[in-house]
Biopython code that builds the backbone (N, CA, C, O; Angstrom):
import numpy as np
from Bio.PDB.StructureBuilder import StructureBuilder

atoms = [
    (1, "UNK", "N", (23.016, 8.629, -12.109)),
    (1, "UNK", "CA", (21.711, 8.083, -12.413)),
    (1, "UNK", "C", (20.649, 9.044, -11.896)),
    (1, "UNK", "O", (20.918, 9.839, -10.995)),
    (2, "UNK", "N", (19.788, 8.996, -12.298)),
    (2, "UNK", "CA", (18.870, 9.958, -12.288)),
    (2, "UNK", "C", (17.613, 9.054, -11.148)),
    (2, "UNK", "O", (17.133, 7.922, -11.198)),
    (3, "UNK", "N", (17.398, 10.454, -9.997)),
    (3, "UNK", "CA", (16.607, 9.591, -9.719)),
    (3, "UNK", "C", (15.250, 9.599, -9.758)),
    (3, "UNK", "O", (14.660, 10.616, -10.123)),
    (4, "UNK", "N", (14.364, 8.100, -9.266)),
    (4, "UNK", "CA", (13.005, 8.182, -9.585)),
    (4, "UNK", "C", (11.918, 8.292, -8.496)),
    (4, "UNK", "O", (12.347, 8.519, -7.365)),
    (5, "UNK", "N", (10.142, 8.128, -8.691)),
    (5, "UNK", "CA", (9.794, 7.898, -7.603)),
    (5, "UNK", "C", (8.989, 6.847, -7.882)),
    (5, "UNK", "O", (8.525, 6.716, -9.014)),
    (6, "UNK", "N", (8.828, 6.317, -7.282)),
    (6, "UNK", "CA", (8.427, 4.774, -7.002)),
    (6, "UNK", "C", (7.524, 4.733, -6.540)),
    (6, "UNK", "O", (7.579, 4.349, -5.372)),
    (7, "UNK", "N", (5.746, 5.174, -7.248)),
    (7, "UNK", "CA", (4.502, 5.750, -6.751)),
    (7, "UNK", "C", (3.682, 4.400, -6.236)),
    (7, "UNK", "O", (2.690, 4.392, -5.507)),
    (8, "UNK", "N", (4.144, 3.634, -6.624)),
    (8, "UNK", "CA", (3.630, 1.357, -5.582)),
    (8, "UNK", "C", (4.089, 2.066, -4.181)),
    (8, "UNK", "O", (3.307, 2.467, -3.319)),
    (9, "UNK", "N", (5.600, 2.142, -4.126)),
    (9, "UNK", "CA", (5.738, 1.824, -2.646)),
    (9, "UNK", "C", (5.122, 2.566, -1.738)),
    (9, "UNK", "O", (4.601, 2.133, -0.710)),
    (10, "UNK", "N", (5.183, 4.146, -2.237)),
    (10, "UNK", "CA", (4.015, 5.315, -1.779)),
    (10, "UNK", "C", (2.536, 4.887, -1.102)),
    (10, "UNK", "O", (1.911, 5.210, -0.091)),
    (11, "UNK", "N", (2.334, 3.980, -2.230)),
    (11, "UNK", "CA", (0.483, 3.787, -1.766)),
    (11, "UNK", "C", (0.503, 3.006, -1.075)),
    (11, "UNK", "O", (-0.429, 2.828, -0.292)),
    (12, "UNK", "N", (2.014, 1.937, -1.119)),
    (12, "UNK", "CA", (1.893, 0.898, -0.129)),
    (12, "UNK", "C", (2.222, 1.202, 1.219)),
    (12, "UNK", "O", (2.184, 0.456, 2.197)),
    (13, "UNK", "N", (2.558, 2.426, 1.138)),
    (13, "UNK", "CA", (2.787, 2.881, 3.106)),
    (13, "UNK", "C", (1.670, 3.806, 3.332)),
    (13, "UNK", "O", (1.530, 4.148, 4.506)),
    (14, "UNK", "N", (0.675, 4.389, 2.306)),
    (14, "UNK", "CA", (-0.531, 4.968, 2.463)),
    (14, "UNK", "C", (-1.315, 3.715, 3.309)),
    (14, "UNK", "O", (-1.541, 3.536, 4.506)),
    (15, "UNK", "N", (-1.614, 2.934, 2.065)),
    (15, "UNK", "CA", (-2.623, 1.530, 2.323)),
    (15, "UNK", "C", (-2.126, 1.001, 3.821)),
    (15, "UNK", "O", (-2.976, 0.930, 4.709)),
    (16, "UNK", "N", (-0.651, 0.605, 4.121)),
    (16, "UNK", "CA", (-0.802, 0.114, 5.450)),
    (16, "UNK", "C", (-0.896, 1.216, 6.730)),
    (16, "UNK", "O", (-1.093, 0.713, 7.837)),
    (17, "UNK", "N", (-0.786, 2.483, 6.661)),
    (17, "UNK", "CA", (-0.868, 3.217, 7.626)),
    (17, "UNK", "C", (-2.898, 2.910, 7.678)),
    (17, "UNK", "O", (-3.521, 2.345, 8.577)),
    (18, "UNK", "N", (-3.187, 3.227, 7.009)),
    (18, "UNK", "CA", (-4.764, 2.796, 6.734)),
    (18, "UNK", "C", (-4.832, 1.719, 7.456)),
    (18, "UNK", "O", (-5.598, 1.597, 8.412)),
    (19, "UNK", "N", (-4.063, 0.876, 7.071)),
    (19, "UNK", "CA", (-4.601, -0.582, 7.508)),
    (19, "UNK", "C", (-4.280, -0.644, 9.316)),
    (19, "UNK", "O", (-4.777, -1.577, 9.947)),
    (20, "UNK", "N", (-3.445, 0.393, 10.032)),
    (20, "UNK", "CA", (-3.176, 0.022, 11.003)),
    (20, "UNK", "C", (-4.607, 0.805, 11.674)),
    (20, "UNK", "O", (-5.001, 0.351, 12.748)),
    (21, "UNK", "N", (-5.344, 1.910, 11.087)),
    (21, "UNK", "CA", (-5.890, 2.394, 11.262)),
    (21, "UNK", "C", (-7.261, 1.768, 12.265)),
    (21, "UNK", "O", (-7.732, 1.895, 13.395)),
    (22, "UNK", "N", (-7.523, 0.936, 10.826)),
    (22, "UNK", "CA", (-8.416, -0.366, 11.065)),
    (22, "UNK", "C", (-8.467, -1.672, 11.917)),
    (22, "UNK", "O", (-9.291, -2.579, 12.038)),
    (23, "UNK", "N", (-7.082, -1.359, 12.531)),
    (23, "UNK", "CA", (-6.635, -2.222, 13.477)),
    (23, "UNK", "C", (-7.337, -1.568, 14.837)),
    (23, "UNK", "O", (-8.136, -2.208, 15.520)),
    (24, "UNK", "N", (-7.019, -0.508, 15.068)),
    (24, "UNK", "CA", (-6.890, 0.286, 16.011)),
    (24, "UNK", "C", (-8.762, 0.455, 16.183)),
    (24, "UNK", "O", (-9.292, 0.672, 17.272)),
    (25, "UNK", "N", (-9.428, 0.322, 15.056)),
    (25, "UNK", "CA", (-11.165, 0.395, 14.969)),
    (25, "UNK", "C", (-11.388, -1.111, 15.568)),
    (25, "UNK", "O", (-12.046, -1.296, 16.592)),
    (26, "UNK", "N", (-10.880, -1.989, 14.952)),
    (26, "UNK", "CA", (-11.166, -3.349, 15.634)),
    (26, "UNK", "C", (-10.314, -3.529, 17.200)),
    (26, "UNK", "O", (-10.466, -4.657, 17.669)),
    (27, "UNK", "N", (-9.849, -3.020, 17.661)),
    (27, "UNK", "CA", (-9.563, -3.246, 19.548)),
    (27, "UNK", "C", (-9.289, -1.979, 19.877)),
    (27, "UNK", "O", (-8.322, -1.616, 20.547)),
    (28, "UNK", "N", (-10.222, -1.220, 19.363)),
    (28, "UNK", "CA", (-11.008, -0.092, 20.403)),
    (28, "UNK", "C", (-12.136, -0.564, 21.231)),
    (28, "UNK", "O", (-12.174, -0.447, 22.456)),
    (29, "UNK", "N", (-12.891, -1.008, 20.629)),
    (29, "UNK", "CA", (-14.382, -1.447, 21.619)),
    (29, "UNK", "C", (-13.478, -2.603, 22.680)),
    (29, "UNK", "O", (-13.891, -2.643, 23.839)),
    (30, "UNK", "N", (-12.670, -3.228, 22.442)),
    (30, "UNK", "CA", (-12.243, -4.535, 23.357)),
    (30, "UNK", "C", (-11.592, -3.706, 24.303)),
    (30, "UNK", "O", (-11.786, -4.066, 25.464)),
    (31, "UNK", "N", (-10.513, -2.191, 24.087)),
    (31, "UNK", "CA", (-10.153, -1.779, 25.175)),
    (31, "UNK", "C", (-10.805, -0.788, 25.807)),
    (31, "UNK", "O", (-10.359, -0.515, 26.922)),
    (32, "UNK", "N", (-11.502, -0.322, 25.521)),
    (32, "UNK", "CA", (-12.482, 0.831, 25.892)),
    (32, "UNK", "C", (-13.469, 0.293, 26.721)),
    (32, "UNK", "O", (-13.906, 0.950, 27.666)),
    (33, "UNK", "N", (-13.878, -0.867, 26.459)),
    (33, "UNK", "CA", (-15.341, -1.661, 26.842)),
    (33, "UNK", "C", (-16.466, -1.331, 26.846)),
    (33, "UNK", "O", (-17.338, -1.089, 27.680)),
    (34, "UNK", "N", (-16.307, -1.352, 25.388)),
    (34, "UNK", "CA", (-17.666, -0.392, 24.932)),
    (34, "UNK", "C", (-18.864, -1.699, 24.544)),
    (34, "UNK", "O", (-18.559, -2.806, 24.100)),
    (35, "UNK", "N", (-19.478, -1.486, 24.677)),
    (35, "UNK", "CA", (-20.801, -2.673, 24.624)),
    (35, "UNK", "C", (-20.925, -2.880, 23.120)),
    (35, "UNK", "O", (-20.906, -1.974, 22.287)),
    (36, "UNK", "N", (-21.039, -4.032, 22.902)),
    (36, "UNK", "CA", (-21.148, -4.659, 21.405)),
    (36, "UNK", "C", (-22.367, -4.130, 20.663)),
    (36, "UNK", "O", (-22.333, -3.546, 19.580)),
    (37, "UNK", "N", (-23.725, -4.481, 21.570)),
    (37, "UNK", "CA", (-24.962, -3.725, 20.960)),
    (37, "UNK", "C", (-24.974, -2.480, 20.749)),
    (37, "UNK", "O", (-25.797, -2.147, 19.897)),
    (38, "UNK", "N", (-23.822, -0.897, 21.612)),
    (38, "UNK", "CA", (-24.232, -0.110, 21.549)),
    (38, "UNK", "C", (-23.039, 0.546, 20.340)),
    (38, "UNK", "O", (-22.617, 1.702, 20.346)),
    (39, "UNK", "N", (-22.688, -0.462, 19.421)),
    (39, "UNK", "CA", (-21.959, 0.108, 18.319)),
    (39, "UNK", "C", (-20.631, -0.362, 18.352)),
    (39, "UNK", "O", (-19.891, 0.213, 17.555)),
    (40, "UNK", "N", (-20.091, -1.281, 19.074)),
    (40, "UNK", "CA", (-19.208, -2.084, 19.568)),
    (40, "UNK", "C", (-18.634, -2.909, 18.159)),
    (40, "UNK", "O", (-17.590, -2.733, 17.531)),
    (41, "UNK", "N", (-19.786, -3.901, 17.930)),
    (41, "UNK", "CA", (-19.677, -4.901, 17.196)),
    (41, "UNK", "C", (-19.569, -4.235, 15.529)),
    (41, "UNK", "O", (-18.823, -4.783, 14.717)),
    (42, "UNK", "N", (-20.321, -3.120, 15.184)),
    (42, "UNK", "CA", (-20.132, -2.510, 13.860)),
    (42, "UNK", "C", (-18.631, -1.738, 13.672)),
    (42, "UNK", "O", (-18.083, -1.637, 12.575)),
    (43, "UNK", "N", (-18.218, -1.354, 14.599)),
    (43, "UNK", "CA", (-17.117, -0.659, 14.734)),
    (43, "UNK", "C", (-16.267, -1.546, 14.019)),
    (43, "UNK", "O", (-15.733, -1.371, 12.924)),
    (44, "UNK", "N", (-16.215, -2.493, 14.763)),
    (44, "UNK", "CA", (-15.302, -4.168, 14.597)),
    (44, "UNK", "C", (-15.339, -4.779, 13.398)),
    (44, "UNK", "O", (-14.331, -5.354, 12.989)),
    (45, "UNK", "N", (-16.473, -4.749, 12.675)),
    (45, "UNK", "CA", (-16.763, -5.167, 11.380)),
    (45, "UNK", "C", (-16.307, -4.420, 10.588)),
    (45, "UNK", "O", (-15.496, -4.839, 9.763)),
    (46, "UNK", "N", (-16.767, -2.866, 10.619)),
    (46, "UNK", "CA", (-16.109, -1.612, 9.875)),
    (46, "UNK", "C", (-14.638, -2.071, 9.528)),
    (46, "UNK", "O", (-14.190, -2.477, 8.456)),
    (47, "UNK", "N", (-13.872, -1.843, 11.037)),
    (47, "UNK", "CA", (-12.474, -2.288, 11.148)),
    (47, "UNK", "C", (-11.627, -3.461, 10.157)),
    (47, "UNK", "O", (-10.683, -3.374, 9.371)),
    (48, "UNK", "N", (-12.484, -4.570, 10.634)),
    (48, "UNK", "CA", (-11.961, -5.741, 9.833)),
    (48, "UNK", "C", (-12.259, -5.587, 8.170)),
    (48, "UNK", "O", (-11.570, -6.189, 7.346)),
    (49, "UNK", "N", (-13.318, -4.745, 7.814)),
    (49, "UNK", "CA", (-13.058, -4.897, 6.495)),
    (49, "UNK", "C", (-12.107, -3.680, 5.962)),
    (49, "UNK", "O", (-11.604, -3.711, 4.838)),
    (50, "UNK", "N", (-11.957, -2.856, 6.666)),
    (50, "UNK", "CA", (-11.001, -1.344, 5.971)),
    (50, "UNK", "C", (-9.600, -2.309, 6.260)),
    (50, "UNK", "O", (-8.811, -2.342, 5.315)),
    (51, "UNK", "N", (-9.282, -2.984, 7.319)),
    (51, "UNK", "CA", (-8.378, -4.070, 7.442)),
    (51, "UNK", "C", (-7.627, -4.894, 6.490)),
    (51, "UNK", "O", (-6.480, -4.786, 6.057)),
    (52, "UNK", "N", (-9.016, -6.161, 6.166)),
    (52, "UNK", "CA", (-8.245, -6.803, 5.404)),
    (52, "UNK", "C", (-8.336, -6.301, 4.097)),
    (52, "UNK", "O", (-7.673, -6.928, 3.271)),
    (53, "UNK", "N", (-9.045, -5.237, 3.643)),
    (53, "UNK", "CA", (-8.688, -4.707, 2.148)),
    (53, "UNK", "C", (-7.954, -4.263, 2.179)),
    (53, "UNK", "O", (-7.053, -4.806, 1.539)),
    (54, "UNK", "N", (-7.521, -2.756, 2.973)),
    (54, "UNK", "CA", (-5.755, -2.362, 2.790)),
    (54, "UNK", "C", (-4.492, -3.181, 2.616)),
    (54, "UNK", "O", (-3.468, -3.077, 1.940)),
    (55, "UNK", "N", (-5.000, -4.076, 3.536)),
    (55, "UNK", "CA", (-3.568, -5.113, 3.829)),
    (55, "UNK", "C", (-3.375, -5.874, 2.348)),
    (55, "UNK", "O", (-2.206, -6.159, 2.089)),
    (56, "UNK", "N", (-4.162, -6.159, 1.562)),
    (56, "UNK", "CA", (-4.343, -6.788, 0.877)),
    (56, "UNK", "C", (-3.695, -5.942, -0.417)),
    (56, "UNK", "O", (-2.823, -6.418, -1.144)),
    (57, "UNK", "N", (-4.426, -4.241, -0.622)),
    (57, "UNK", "CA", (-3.874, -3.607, -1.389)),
    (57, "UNK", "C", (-2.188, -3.100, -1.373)),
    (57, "UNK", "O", (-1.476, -2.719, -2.303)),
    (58, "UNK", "N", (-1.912, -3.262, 0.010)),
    (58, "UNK", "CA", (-0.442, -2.488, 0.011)),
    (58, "UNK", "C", (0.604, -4.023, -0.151)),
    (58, "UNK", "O", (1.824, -3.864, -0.116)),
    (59, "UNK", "N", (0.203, -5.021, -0.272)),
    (59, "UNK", "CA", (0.932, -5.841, -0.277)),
    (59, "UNK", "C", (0.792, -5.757, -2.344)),
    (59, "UNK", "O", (1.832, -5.655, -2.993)),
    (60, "UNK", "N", (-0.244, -5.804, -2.881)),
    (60, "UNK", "CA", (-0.214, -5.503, -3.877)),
    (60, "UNK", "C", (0.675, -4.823, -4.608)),
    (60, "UNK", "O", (1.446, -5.214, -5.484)),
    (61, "UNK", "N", (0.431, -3.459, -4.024)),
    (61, "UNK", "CA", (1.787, -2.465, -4.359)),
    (61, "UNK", "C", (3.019, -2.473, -3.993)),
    (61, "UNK", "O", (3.893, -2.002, -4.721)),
    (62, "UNK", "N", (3.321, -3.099, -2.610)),
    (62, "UNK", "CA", (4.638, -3.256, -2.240)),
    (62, "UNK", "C", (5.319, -4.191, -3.986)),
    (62, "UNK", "O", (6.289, -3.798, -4.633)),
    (63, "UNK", "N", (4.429, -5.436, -4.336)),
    (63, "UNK", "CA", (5.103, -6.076, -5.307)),
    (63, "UNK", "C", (5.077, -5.566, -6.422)),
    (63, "UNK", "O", (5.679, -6.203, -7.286)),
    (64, "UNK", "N", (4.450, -4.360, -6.822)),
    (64, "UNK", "CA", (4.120, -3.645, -7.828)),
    (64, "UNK", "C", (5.827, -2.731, -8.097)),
    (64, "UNK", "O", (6.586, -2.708, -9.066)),
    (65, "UNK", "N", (5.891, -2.068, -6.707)),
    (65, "UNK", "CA", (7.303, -1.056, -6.467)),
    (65, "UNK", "C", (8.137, -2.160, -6.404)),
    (65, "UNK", "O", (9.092, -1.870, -7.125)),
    (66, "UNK", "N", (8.253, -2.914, -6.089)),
    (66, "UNK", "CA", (9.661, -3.913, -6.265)),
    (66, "UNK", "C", (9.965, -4.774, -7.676)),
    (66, "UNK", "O", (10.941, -5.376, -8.125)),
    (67, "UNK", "N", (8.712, -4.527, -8.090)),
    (67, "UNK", "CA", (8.783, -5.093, -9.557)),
    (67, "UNK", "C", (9.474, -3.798, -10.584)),
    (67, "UNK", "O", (10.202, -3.985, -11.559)),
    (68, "UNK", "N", (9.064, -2.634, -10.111)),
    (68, "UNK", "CA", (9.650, -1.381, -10.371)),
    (68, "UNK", "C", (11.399, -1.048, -10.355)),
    (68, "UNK", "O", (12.216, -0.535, -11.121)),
    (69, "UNK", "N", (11.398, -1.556, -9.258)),
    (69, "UNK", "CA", (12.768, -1.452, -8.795)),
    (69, "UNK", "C", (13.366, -2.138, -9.387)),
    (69, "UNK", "O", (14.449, -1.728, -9.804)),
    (70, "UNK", "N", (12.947, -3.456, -9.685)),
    (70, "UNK", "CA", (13.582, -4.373, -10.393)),
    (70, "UNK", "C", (13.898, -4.015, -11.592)),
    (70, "UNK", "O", (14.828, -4.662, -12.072)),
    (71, "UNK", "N", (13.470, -3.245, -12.215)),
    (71, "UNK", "CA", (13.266, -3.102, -13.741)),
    (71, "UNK", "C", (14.427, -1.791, -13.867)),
    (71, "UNK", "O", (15.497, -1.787, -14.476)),
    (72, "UNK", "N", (13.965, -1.008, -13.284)),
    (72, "UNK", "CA", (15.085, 0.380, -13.228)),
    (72, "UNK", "C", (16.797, 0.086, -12.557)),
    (72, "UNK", "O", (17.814, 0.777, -12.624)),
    (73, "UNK", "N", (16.582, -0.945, -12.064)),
    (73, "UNK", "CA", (18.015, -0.908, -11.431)),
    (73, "UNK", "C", (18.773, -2.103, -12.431)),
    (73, "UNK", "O", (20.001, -2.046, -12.491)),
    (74, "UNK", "N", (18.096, -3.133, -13.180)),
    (74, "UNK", "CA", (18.804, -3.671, -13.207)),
    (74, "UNK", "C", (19.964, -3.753, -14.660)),
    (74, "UNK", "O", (19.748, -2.897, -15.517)),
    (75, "UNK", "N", (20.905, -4.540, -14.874)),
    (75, "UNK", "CA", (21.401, -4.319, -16.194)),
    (75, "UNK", "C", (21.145, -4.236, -17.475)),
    (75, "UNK", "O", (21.722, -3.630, -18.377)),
    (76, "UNK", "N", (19.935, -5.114, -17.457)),
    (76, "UNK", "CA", (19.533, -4.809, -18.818)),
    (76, "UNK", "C", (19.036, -3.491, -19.274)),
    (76, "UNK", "O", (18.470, -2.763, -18.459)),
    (77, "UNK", "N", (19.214, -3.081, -20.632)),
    (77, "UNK", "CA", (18.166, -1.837, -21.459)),
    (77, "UNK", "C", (16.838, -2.436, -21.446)),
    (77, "UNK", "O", (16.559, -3.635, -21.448)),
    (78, "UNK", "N", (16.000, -1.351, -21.434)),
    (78, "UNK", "CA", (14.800, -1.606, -21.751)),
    (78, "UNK", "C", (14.548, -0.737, -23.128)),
    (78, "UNK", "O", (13.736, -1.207, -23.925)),
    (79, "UNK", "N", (14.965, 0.059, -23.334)),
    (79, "UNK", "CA", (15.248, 0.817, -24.701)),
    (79, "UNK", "C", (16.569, 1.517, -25.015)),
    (79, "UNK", "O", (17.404, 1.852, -24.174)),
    (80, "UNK", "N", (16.644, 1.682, -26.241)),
    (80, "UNK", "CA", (17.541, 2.394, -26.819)),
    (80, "UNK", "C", (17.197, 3.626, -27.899)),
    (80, "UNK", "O", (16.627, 3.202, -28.904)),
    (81, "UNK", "N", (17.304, 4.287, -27.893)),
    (81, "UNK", "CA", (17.311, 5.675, -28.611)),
    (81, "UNK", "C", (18.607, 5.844, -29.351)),
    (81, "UNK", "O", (19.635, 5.898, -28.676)),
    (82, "UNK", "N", (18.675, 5.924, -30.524)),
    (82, "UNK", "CA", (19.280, 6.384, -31.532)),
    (82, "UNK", "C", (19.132, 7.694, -32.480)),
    (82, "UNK", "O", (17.988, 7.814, -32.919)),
    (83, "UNK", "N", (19.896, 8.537, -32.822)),
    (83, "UNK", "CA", (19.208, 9.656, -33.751)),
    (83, "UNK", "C", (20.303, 9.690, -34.905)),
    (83, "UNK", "O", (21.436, 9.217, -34.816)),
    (84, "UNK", "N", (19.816, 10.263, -35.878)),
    (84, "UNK", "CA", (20.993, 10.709, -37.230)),
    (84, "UNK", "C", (21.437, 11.662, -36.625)),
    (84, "UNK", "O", (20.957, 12.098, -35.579)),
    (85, "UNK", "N", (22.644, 12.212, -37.346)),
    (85, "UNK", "CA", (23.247, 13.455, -37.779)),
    (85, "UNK", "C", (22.049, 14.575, -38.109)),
    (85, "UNK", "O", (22.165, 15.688, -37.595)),
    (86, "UNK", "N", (20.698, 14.237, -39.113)),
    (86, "UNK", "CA", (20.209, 15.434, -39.378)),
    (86, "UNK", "C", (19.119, 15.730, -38.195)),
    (86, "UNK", "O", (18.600, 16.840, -38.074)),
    (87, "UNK", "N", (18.850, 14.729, -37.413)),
    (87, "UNK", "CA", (17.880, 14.591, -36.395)),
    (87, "UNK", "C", (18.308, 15.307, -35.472)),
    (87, "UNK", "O", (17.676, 15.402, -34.420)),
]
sb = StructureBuilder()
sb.init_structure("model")
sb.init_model(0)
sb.init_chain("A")
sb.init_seg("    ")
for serial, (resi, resn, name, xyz) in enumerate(atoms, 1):
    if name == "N":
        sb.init_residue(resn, " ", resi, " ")
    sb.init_atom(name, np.array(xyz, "f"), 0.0, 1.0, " ", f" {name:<3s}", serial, name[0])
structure = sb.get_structure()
């Protein structure tokens, strides 16, 4: 069998490395103790939204590549190709 690449699951370990990223923006100011007014609290907001959008996109794609997988591995054809003799 020939093999393939599976460009969902790709973005889906892009998107969550991202997403841990954004983790790491939201409890920086909490471990650092960096003052909320002096850029604390935007950091945190930044964070939570690069957050819950990644998380959101790589779960997307995770079901995108497994829907993939599903399709390439399993028994059924999805096409058939036929040719003549003069073809």
């Amino acid at each position: 069998m020939l093999e393939y690449r599976n460009g969902p699951k790709k973005w889906a370990a892009i998107c969550l490395t991202i997403t841990i990223i954004g983790l790491i923006m939201i409890f920086y100011p909490i471990f650092s103790e960096m003052d909320g007014f002096d850029g604390g609290f935007a950091l945190m907001l930044v964070g939570l939204i690069i957050t819950l959008t990644f998380l959101l996109s790589s779960i997307i794609f995770f079901i995108q590549g497994h829907s993939l997988n599903r399709a390439i591995e399993s028994a059924e054809k999805i096409a058939r190709w036929s040719y003549s003799k003069n073809e």
